[in-house]
Residue frames as qw, qx, qy, qz and C-alpha x, y, z in Angstrom:
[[0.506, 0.701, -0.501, -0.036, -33.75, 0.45, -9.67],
 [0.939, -0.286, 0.185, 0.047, -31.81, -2.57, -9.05],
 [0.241, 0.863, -0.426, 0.125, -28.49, -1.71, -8.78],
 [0.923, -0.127, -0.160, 0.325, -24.87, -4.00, -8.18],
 [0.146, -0.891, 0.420, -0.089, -21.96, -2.14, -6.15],
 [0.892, 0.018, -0.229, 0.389, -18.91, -3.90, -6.40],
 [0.139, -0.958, 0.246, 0.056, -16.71, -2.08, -3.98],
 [0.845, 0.117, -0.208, 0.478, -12.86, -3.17, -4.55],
 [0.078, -0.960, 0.238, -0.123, -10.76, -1.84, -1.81],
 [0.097, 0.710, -0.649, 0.255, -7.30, -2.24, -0.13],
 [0.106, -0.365, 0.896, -0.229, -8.06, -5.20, 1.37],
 [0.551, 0.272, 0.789, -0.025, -11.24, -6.94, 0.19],
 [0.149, -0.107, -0.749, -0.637, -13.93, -7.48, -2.67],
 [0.307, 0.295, 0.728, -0.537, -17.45, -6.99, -2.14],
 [0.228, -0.294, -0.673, -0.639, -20.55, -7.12, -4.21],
 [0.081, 0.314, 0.534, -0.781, -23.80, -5.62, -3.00],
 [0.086, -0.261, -0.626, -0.729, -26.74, -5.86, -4.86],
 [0.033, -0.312, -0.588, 0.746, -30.22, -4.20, -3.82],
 [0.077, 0.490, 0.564, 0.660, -33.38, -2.67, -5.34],
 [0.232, -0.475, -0.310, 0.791, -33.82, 0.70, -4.02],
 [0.083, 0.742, 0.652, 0.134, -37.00, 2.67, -4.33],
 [0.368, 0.386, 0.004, 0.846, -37.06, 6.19, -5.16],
 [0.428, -0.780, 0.272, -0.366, -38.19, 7.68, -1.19],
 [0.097, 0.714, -0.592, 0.362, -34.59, 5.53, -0.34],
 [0.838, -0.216, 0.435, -0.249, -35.87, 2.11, 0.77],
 [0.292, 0.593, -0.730, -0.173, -33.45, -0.86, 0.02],
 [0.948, -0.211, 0.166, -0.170, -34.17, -4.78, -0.34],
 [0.241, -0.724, 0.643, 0.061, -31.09, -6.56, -0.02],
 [0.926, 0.267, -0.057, -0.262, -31.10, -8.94, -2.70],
 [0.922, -0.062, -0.069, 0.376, -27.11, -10.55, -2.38],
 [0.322, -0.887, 0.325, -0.068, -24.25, -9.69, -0.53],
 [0.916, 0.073, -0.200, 0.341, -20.36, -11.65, -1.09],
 [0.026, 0.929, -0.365, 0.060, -17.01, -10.31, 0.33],
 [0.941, 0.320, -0.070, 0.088, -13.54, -11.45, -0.12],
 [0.212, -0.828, 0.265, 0.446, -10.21, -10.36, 1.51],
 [0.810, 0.543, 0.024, 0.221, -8.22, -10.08, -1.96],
 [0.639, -0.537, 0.070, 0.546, -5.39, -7.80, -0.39],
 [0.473, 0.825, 0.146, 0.274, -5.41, -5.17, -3.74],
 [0.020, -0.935, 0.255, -0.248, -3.12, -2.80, -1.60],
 [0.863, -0.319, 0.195, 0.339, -0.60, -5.42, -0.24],
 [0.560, -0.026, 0.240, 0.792, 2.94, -3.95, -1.13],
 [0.217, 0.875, 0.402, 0.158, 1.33, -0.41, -2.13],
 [0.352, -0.920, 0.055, 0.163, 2.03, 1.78, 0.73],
 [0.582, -0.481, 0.494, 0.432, 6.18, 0.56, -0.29],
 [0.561, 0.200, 0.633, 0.494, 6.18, 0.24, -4.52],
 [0.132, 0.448, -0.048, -0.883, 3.52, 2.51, -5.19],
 [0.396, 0.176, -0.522, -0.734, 1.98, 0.23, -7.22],
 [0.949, 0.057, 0.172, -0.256, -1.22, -2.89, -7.75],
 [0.221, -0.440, 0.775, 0.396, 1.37, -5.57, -7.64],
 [0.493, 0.179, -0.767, -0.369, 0.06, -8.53, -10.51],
 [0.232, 0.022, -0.882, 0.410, -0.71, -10.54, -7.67],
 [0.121, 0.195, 0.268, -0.936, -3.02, -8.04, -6.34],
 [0.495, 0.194, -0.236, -0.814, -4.88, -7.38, -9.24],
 [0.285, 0.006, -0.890, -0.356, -5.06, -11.52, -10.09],
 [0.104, -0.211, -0.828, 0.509, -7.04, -12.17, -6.67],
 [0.237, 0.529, 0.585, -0.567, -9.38, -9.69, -7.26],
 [0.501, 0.259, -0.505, -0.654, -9.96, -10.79, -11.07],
 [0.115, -0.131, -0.976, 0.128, -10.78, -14.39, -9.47],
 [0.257, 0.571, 0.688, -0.368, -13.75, -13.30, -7.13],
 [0.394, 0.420, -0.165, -0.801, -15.17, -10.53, -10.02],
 [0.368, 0.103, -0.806, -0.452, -15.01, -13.68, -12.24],
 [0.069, -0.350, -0.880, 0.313, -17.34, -14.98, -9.53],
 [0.037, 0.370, 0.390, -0.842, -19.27, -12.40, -9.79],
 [0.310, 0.299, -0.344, -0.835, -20.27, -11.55, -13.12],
 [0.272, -0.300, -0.764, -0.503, -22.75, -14.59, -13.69],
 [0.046, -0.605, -0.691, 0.393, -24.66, -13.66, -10.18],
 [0.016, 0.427, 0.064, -0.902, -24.93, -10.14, -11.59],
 [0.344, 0.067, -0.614, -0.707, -26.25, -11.11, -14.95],
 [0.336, -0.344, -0.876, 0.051, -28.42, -13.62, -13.58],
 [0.021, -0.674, -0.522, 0.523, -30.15, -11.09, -10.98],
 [0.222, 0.733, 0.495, 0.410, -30.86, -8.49, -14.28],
 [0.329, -0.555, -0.186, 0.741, -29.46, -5.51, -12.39],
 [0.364, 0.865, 0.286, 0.193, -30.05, -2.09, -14.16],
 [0.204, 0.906, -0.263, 0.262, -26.58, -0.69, -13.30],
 [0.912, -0.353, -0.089, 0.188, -23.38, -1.91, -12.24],
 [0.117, -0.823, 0.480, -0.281, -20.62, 0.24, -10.33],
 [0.801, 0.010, -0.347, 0.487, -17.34, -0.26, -9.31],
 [0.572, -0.810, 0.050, -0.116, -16.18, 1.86, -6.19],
 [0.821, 0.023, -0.225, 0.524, -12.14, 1.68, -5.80],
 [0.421, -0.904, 0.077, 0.015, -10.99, 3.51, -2.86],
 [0.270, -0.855, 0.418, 0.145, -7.08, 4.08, -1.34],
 [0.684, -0.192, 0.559, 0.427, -4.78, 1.10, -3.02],
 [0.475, 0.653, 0.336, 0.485, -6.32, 1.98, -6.71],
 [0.104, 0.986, 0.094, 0.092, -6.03, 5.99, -5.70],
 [0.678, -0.667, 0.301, 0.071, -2.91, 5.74, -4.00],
 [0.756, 0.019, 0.569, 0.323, -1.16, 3.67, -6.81],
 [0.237, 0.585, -0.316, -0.709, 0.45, 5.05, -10.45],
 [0.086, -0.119, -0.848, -0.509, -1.06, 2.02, -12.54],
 [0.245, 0.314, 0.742, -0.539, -4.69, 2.80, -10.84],
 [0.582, 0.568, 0.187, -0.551, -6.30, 4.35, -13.86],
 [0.539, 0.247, -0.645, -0.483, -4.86, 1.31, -16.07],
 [0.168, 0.121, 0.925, -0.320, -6.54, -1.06, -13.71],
 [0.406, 0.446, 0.200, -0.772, -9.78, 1.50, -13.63],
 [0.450, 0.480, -0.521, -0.544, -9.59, 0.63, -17.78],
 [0.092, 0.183, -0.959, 0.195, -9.15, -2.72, -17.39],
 [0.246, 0.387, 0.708, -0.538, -12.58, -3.26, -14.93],
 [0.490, 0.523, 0.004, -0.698, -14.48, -1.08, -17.37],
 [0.416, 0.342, -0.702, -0.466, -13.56, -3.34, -20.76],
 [0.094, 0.054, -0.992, 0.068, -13.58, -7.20, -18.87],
 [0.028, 0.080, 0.765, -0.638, -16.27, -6.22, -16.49],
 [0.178, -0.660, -0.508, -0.525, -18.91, -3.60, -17.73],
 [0.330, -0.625, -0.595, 0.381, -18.75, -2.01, -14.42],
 [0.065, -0.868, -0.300, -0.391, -18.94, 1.26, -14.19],
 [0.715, -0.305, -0.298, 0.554, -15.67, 1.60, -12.21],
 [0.006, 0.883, -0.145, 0.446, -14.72, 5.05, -10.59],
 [0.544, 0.181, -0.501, 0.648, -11.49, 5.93, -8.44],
 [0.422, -0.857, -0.295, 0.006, -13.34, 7.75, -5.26],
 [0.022, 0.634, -0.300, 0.712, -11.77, 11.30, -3.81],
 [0.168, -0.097, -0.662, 0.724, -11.27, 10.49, 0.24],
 [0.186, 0.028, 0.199, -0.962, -13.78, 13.13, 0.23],
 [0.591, 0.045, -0.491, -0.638, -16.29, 11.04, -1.99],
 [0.489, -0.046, -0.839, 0.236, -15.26, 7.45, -0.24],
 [0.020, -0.081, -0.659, 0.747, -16.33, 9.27, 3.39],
 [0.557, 0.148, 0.120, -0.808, -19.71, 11.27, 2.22],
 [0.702, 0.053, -0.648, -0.292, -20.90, 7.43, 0.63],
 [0.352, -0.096, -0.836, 0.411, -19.79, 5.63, 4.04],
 [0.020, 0.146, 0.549, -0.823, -21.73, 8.21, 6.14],
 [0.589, 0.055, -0.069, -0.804, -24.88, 8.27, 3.90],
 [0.765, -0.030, -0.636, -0.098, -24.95, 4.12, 4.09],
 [0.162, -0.075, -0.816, 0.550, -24.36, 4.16, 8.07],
 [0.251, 0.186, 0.281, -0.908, -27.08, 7.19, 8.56],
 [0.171, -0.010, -0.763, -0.623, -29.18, 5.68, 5.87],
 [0.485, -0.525, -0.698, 0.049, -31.92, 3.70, 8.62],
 [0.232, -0.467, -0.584, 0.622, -31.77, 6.16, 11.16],
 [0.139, 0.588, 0.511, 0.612, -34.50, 8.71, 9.46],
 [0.343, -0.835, -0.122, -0.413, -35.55, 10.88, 12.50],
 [0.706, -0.377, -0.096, 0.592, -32.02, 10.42, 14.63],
 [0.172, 0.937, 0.011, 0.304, -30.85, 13.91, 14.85],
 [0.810, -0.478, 0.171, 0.293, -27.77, 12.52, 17.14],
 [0.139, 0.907, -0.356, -0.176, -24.24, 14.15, 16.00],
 [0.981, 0.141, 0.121, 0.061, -22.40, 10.80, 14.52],
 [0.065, 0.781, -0.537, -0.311, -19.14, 10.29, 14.03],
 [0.967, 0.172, 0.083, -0.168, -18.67, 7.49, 11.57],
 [0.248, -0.748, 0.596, 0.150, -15.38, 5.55, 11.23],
 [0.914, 0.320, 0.015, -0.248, -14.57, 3.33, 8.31],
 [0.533, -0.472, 0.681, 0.175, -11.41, 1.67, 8.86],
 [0.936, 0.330, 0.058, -0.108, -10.20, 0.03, 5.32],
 [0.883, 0.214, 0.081, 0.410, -6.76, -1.49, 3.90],
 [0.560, 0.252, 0.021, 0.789, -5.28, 1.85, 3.37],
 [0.167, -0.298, 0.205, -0.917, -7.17, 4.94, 4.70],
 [0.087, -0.531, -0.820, 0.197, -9.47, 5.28, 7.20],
 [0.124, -0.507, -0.192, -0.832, -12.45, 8.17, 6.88],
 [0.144, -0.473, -0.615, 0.614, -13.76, 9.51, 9.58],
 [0.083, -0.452, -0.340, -0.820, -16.86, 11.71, 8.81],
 [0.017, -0.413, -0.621, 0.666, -19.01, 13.67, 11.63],
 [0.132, -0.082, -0.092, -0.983, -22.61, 15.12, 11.01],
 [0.488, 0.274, 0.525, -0.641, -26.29, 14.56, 11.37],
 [0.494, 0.377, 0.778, 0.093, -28.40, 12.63, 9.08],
 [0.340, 0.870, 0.297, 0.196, -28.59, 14.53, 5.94],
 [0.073, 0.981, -0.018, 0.179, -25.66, 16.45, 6.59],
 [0.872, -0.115, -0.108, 0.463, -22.12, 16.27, 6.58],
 [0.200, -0.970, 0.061, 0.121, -20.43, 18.85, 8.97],
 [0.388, -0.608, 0.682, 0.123, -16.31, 16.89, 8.94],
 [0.987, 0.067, 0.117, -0.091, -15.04, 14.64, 7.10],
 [0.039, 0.765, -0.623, -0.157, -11.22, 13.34, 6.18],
 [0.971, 0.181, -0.075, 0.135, -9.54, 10.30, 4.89],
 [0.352, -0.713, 0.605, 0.040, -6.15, 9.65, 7.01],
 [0.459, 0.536, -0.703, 0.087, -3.34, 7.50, 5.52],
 [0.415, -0.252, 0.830, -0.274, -4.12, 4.66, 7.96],
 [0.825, -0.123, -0.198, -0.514, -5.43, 1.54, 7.06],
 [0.696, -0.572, 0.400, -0.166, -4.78, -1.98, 8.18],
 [0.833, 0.302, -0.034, 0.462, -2.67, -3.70, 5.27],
 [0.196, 0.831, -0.173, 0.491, -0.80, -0.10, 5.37],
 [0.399, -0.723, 0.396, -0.401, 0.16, 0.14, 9.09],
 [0.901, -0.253, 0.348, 0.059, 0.69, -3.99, 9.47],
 [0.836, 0.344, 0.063, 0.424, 3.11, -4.01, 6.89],
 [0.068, 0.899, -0.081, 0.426, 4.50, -0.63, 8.56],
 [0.456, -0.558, 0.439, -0.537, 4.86, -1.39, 12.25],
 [0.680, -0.482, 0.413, -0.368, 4.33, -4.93, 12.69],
 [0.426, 0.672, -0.604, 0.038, 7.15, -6.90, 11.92],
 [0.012, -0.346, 0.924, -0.161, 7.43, -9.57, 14.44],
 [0.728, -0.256, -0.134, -0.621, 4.80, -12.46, 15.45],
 [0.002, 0.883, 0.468, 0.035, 3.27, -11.94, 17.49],
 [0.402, 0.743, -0.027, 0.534, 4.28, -8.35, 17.40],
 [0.602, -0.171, -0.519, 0.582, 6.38, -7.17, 19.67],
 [0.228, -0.794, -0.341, 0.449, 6.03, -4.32, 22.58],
 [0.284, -0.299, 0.308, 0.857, 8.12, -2.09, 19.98],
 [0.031, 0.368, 0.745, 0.556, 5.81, -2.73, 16.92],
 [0.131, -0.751, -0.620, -0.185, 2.58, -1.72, 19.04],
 [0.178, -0.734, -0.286, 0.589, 4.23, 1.31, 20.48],
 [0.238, -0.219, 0.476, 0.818, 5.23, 2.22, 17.31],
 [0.105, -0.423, -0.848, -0.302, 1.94, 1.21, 15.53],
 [0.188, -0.870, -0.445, 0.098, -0.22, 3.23, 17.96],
 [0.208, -0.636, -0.028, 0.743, 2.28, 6.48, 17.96],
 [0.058, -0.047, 0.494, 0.866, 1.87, 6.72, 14.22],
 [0.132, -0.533, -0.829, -0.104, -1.75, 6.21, 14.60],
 [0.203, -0.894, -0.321, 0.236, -2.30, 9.29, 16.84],
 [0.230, -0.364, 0.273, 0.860, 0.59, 11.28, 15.20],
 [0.138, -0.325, -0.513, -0.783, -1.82, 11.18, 11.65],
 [0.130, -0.693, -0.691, 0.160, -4.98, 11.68, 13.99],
 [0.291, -0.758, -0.219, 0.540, -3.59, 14.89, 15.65],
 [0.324, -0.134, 0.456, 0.818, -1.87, 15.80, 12.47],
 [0.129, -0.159, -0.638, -0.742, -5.02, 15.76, 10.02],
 [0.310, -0.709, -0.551, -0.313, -8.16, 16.39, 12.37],
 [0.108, -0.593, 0.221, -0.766, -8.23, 20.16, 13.70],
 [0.075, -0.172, -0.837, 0.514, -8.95, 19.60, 18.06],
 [0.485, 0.183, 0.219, -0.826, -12.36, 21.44, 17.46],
 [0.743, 0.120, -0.354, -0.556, -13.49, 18.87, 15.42],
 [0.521, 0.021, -0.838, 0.164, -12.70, 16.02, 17.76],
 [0.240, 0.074, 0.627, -0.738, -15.21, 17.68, 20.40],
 [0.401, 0.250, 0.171, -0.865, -18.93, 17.32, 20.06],
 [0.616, -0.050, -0.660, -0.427, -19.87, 14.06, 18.43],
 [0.473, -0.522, 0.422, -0.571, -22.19, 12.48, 20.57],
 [0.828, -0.107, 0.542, 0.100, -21.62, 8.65, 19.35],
 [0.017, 0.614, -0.630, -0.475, -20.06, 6.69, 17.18],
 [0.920, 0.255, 0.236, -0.180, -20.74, 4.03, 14.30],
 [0.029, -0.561, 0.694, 0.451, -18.12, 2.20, 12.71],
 [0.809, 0.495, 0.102, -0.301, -18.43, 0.08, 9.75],
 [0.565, 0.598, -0.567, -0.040, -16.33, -2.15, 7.47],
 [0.863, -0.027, -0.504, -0.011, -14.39, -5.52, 8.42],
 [0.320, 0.259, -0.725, 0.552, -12.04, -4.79, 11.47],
 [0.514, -0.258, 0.395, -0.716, -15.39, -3.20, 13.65],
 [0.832, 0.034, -0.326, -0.448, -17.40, -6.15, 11.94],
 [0.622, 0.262, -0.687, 0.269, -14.70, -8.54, 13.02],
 [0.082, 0.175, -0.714, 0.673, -14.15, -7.50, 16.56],
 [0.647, -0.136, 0.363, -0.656, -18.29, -7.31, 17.56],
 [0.900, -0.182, -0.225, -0.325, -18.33, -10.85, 16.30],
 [0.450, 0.213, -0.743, 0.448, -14.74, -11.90, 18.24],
 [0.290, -0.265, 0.319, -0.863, -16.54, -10.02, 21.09],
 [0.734, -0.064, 0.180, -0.652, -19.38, -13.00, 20.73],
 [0.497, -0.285, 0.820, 0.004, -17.60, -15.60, 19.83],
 [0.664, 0.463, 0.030, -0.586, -19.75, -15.82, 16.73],
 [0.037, -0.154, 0.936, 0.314, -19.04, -19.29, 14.55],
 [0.474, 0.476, 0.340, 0.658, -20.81, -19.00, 11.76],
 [0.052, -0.129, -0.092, 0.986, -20.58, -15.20, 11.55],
 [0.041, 0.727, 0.674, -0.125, -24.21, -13.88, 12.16],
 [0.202, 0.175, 0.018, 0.963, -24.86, -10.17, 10.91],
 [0.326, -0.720, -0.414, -0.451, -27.89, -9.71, 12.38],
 [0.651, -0.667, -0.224, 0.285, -26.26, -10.20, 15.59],
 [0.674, 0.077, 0.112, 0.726, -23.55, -7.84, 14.57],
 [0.174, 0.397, 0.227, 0.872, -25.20, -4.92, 13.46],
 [0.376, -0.757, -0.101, -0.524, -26.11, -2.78, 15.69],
 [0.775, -0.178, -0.396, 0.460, -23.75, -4.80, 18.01],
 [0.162, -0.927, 0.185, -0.284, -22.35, -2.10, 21.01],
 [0.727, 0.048, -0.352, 0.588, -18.31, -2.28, 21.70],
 [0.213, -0.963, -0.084, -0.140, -17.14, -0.15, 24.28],
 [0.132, 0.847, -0.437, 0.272, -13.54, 1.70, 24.47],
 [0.329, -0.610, 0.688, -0.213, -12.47, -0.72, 27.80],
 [0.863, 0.016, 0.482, -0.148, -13.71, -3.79, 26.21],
 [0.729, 0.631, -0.155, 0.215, -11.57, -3.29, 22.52],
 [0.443, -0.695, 0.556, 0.107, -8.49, -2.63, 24.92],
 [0.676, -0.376, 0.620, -0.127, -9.07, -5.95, 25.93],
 [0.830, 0.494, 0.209, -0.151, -9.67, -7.20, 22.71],
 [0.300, 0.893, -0.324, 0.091, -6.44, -5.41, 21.57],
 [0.370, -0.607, 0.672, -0.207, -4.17, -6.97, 24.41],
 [0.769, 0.221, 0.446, -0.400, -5.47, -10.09, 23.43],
 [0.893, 0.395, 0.119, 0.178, -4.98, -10.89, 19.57],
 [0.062, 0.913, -0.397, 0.066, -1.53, -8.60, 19.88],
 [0.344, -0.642, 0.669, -0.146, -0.24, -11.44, 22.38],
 [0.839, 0.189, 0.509, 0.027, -1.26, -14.56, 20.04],
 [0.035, -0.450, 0.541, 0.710, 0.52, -15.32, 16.69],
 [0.290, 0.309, -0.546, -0.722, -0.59, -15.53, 13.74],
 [0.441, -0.134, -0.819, -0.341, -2.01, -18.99, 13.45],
 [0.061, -0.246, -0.818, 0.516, -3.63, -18.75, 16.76],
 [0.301, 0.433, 0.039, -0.849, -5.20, -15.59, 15.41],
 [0.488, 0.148, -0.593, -0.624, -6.70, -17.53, 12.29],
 [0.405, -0.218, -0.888, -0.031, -8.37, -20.12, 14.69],
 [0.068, 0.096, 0.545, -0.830, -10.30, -17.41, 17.10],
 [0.172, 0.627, 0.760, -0.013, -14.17, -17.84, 17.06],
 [0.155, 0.871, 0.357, -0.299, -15.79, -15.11, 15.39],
 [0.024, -0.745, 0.342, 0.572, -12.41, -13.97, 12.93],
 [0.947, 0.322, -0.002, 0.002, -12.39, -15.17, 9.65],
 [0.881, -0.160, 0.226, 0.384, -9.10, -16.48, 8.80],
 [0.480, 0.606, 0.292, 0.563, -8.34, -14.15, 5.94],
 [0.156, -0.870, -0.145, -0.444, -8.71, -10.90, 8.54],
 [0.864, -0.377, -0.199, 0.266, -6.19, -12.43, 10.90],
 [0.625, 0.114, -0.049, 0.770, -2.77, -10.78, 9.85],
 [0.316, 0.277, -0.007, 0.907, -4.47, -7.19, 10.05],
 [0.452, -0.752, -0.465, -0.120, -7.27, -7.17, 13.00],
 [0.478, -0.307, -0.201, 0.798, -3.88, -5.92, 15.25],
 [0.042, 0.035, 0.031, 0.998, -3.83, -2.63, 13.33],
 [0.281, -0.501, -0.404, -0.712, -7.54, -2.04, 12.57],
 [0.633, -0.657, -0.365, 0.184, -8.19, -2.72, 16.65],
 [0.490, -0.299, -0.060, 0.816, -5.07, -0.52, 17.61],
 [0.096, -0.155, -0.213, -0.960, -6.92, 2.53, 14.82],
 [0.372, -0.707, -0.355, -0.485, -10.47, 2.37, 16.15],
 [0.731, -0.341, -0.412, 0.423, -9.06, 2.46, 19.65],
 [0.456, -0.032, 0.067, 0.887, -6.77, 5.05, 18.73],
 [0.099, -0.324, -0.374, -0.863, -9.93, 7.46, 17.27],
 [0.478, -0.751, -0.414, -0.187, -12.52, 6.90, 20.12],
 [0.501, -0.413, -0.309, 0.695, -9.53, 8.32, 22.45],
 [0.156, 0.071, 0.166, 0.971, -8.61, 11.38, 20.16],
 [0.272, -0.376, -0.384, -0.798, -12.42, 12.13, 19.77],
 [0.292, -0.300, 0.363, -0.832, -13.38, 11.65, 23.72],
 [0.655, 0.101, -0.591, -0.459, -15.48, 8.40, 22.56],
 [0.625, -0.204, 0.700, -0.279, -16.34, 5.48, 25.72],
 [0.592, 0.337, 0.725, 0.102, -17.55, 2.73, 22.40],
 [0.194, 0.177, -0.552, -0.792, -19.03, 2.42, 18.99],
 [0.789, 0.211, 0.512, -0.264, -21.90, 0.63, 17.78],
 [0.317, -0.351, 0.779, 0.411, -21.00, -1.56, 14.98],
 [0.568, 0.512, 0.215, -0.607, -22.91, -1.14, 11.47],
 [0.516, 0.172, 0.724, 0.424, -23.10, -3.48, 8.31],
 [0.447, 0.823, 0.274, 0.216, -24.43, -0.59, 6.22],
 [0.366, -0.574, 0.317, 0.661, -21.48, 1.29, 4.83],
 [0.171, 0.687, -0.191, -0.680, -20.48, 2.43, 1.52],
 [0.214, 0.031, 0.794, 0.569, -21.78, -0.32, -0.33],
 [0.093, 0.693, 0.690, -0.185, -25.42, 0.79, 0.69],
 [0.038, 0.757, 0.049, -0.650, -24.45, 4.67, 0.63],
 [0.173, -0.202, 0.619, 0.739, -23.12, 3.87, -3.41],
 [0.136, 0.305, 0.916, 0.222, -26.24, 1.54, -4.15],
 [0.090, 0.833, 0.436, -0.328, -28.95, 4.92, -2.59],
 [0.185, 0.691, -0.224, -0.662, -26.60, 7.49, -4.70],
 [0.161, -0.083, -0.800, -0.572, -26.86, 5.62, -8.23],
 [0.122, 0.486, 0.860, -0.094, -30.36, 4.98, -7.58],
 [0.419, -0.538, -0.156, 0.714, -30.36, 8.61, -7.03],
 [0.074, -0.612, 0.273, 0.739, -29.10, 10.34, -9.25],
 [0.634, 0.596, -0.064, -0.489, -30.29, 11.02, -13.15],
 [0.850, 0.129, 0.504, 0.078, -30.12, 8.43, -15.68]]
């Protein structure tokens, strides 16, 4: 089946198309992402401002002749924490479904995590390694723990990085207040919403989505951005510190001219470095390895999946 995932969260656009055979093999047939910023002013209004929504009716409008053009037999829409999060989300939802044709669904945390963790675990077919996977996005991060084929944990915390930069960091660069503030609400929802038994006993981590993506190519200096060299890319706990210490003490425009960040990921690399940081402590963690399959792959294997 050749299937399109458009995922639209809190802080980008993506499209993911793929034809994916039915024992779970996947050719990657085009890939776009966009930061559109859907959840900008949520976390405070409560709502998709107009603004929001226009940005990420631009890139779709990009989209829809590569989709038709590649003949796709099914096209999903994926909208995670700004659309759920928001009280106009299911007349957006309406919206997508009339303009688009997509096949647009609001995702449950619960749904958003078990998709992320079956697109990290996806390649690793005979890894019996206890995983904790950690998708940092715009508004929530999920954090799911289990074994290929099997999801033991899983939660979706009220962090992301639009959310928390428009919380906490307020000056630029941000000041020594902002990041103590920033990192105590970080580990206040950690400790709050994941039990201490379930922060023992994973035995690595993968993270996934744009802040990890970001940092393993800042980490290489990467110009253009390379995902081969990315994925599978290994960060470790004393080396994101540094990273951390780093873009914290640069402002803004310095931060949109660093090799390897796009420009667009600048304002909110602070928080999404300051939450994976914050989760390899709470869960005992030295690193991550850093994975480009995530929950546009885990959407693209469950529609493929599942009955027509």
């Amino acid at each position: 089946m050749r299937v399109a995932v458009t995922d639209i969260g809190s802080n980008s656009t993506r499209l993911f198309v793929a034809d994916v055979d039915g024992d779970g093999s996947l050719v990657e047939l085009e890939r776009r992402t966009a930061v559109t910023r859907l959840g900008e002013g949520v976390d405070s209004s409560g709502r998709l401002s107009k603004a929001g929504i226009a940005r990420v009716c631009k890139v779709l409008d990009e989209h829809a002749p590569v989709i038709r053009e590649l003949a796709v037999d099914a096209s999903i829409g994926v909208l995670t924490s700004a659309v759920r999060d928001s009280e106009n989300g299911e007349e957006f939802v309406a919206m997508l479904r009339a303009q688009y044709g997509l096949d647009a669904r609001i995702l449950t945390g619960e749904q958003e995590a078990q998709l992320t963790f079956l697109g990290a675990m996806s390649e690793r077919r005979d890894d019996a390694l206890r995983t904790l996977v950690i998708d940092v996005g715009g508004g929530s991060t999920e954090l799911t723990v289990g074994v290929r084929g099997r999801v033991d944990f899983h939660v979706s915390l009220q962090l992301g990085v639009v959310r928390q930069t428009e919380r906490h960091l307020l000056e630029d660069p941000p000041s020594e207040d902002d990041l103590r503030a920033l990192k105590r609400d970080i580990r206040t929802l950690i400790e709050r919403d994941v039990p201490p038994r379930e922060r023992r006993g994973a035995e690595r981590a993968i993270a996934v989505a744009g802040s990890a993506t970001s940092l393993g190519a800042i980490d290489q200096a990467l110009d253009p951005y390379d995902r081969a060299r990315v994925h599978g890319y290994e960060l470790d706990l004393a080396t994101l510190r540094l990273l951390f210490a780093r873009l914290a003490s640069i402002p803004l425009e310095e931060r949109r001219r660093m090799r390897g960040l796009h420009p667009d990921r600048a304002p909110t690399i602070v928080a999404g470095a300051a939450i994976l940081i914050e989760v390899l402590e709470a869960f005992g963690l030295d690193g991550f390895e850093v994975s480009e399959n995530d929950i546009l792959r885990g959407a693209a294997l469950a529609r493929a999946s599942a009955p027509n």
